[in-house]
N, C-alpha and C positions, 0 to 999 in steps of 0.2 A: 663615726660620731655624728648625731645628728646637731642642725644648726642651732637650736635651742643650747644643748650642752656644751657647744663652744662659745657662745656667746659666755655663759656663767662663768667658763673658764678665762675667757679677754678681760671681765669685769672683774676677778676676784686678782689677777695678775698684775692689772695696772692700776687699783686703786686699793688694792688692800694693803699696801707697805703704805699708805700717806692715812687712810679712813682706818682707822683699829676697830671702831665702832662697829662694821661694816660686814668686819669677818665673819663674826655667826651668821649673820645672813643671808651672806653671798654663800657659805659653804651650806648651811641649810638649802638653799636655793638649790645647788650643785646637786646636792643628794637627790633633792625630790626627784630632779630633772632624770636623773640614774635612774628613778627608782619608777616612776609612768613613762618614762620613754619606750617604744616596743622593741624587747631584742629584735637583732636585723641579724641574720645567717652570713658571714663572711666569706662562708663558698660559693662558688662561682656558681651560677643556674645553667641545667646542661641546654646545649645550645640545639637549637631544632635543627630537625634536618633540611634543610633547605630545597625549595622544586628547581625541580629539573625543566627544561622545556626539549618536548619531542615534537617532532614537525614529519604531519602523518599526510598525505596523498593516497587517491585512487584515479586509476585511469581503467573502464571497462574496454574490452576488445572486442566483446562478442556476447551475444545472446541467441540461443537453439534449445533444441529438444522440447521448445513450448507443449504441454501437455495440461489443457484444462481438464481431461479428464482423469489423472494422477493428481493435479495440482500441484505440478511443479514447473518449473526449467533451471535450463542448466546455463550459468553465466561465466566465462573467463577473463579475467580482470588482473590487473598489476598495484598492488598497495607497498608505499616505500614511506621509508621515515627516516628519520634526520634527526640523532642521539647523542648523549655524551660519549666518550672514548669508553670508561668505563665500565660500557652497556654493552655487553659482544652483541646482543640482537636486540631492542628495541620491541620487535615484532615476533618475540617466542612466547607469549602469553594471547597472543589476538583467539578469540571467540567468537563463530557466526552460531547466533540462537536457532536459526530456520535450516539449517546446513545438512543434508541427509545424507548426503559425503562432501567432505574439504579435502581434497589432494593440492598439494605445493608440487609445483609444475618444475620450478626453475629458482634459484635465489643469487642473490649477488650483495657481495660485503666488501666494502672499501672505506677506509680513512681518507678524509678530506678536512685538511687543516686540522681545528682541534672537535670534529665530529665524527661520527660513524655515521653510514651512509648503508641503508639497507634495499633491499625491494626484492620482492618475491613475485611467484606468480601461481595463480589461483585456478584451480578446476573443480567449481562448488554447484552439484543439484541443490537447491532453494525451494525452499517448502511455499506456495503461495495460495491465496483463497480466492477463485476466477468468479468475478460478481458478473455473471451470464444474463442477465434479466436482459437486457438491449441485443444481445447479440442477434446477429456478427456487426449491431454499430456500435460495440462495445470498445473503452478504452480503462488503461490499468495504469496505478501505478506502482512501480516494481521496487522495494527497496532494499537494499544490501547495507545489511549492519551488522556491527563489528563492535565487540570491545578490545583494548590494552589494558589489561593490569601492570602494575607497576611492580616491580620485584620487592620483594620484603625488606622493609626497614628504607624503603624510599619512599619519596615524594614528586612525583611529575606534573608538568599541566602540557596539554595539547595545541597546537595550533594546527589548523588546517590550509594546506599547502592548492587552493582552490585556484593559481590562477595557473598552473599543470594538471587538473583533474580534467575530466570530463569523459567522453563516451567515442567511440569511432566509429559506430556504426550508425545510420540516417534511416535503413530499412530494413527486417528481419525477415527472413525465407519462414514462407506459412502468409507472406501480406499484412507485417508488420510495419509502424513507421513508429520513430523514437526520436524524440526530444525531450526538452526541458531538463536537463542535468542538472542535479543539486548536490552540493557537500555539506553539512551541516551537522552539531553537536547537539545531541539529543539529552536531556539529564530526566531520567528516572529514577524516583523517591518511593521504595518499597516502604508499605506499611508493617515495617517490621525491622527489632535491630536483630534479628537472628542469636536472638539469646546474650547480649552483651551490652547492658543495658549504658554501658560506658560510653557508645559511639552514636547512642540511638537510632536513629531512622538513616539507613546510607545512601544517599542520592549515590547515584552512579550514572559515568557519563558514556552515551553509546557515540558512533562516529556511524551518521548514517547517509549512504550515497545512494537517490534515488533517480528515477526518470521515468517518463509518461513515455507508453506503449498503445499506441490508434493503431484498431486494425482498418484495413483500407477494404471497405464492406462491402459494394455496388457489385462485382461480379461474383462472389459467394453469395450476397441476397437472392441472387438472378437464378443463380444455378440450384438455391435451396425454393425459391418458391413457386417457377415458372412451372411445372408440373402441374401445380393447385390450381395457376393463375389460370392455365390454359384448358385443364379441369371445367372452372367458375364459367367460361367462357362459350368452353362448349354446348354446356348446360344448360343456360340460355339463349344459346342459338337455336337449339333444337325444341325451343319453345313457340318458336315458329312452322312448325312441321304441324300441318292440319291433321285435328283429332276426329276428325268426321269417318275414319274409316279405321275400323278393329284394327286391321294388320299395321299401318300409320302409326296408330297410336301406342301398340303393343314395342315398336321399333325405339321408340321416341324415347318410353318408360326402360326398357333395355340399354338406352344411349345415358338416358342421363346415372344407372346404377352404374354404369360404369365408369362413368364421370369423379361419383364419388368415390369408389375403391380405389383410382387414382391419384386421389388427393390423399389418402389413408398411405396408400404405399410412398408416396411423396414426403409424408412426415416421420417416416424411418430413415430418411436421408437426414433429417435434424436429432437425430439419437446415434449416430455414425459418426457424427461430426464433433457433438461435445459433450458423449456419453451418457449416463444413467443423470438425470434430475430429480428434484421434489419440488421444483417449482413450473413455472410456466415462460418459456422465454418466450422475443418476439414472433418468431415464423413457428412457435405453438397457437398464440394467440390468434396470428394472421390464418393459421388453417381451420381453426373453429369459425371463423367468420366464411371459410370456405367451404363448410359444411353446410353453415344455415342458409350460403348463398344456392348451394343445389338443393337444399330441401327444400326453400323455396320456389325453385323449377318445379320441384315434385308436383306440388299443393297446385301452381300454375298449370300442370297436365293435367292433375285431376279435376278441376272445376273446369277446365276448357274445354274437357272429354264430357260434363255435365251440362254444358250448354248445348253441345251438339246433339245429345241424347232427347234434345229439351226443342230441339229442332231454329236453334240459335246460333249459326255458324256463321254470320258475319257479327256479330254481338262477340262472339268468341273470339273470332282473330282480332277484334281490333282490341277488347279488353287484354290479352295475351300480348301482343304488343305494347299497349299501355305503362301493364304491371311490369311487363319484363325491364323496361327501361329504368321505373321506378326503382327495383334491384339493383340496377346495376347501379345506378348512381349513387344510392344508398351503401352500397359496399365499398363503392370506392373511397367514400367520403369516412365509412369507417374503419377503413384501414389506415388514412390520414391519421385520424383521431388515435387509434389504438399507437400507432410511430410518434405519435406527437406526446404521446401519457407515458408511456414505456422509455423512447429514449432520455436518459439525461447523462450528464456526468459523473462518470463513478467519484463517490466519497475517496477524499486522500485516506490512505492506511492508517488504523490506528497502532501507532509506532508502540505504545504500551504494552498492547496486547501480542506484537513481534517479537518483542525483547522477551515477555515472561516465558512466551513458549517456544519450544524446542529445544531447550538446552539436557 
């Protein structure tokens, strides 16, 4: 009974045996009150299902089989979670999108007070997209994400159990080095209710553990580009070899084709290392500049070889000296520049575009 119709009802009880006058009115009153008042359902309203809280960790053990030119590797890792009793596993719906096999290594199941206590362990190749532009001063970072559904006709919410996560390894075989470990709840809002126009649009929440992967570049750089370097070098060295005599200068032009074929067989050593490309990394860049640095030897033989002819041989070696310097420091300074444009920071993942694919 709502408070309006017991009020009519206190008012027609205690003054209508004294007010007679009073009756019609109060009972008129009563009716109306009956009569707009909105029926109210007397059954109980069914009671929601109430969330659950699960307390999800990851701890990685290992990272190998680095393959930028597959694009993938392979990560071994421990995720545990922390349930109600009447959840046997917590972690029998988990989902990796990028995963081009997930094998469970090992699991373990205990009761603890009034929770269930899970943890598995993981042996997952990971699909990944290697941004080479800077290599080998290149850095990545790796993310492993995961969903939990919730079994049908429940409700859970996540915590992340971040001050047990983290990573155990400092450096990775290939001249890896890994830090910055993150645990973090990622929510993706597909543009679509998948035909159920009831729930509309589902955010869904990922659970994504990432961390920044530098490779340690200084003796790979050395070893991919010293051939060019020493190439460049020779090239202009032997622009000091006096063109005043056929066979001299027949030598010179012989030294320096070879110089270049050098530097060409040099840059199959950067096709060996991180496969077929469509782009241009840095020690591609760096050997075009080691090209125009010996065809510029060339050009420097041919006009030195034109002075002489011209009966100009001290005019020649000292312009040949001159220019040759000019090269060189010219090259040097653009190879600076070319490391300076090239290298930056690879872009964090786009976490959206992880999730939608590979499932």
């Amino acid at each position: 009974m709502s408070p309006l119709e017991l009020l009519y009802s206190h008012c027609y009880l205690l003054f209508g045996h004294s007010l007679v006058k009073l009756k019609p009115a109060l009972t008129l009153l009563f009716l109306l009150g009956l009569l707009f008042c909105p029926p109210r359902s007397f059954a109980e309203e069914p009671a929601q299902t109430p969330e659950e809280s699960i307390r999800i960790g990851v701890f990685i053990v290992s990272t190998f089989s680095v393959d930028q030119g597959k694009g993938s590797y392979t990560v071994l890792f421990y995720i545990w979670g922390t349930g109600p009793l009447d959840d046997p596993d917590p972690l029998s719906s988990i989902q990796f999108p990028r995963a081009v096999t997930s094998t469970v290594l090992a699991e373990n199941h205990e009761i603890r007070g009034n929770n269930r206590w899970v943890l598995k362990a993981y042996r997952c190749e990971m699909l990944n997209e290697w941004d080479l532009h800077s290599y080998p001063f290149d850095e990545h970072t790796l993310s492993l994400v995961f969903r939990i559904s919730p079994p049908e006709g429940r409700n859970f919410t996540i915590d992340l159990d971040t001050a047990d996560s983290g990573i155990a390894q400092k450096r990775i075989q290939g001249g890896w080095q890994v830090a910055d470990f993150q645990l973090f709840k990622y929510r993706l809002s597909y543009q679509s209710n998948f035909g159920d126009p009831a729930y509309g649009q589902r955010p869904t929440d990922w659970i994504v553990a990432s961390f920044k992967m530098t490779r340690l570049p200084w003796v790979l750089f050395f070893r991919l580009m010293s051939g060019a370097y020493v190439s460049v070098l020779i090239a202009l060295l032997g622009c000091f070899l006096k063109t005043e005599h056929p066979p001299v200068f027949s030598g010179r032009i012989g030294m320096q084709t070879a110089c270049l074929l050098a530097a060409v067989v040099n840059q199959r050593e950067i096709g060996s290392a991180i496969g077929a490309r469509s782009f241009y990394s840095l020690p591609d860049t760096l050997h075009v500049l080691c090209y125009l640095c010996i065809l510029a030897a060339f050009l420097i033989s041919l006009r030195s070889r034109k002075f002489n002819d011209d009966g100009q041989a001290l005019k020649s070696l000292r312009w040949e000296k001159r220019v040759s310097g000019i090269v060189l420091v010219v090259f040097i300074l653009a190879n600076f520049a070319c490391a300076w444009w090239i290298i930056e920071p690879n872009a964090a993942p786009d976490l959206a575009q992880i999730v939608e694919m590979g499932h």
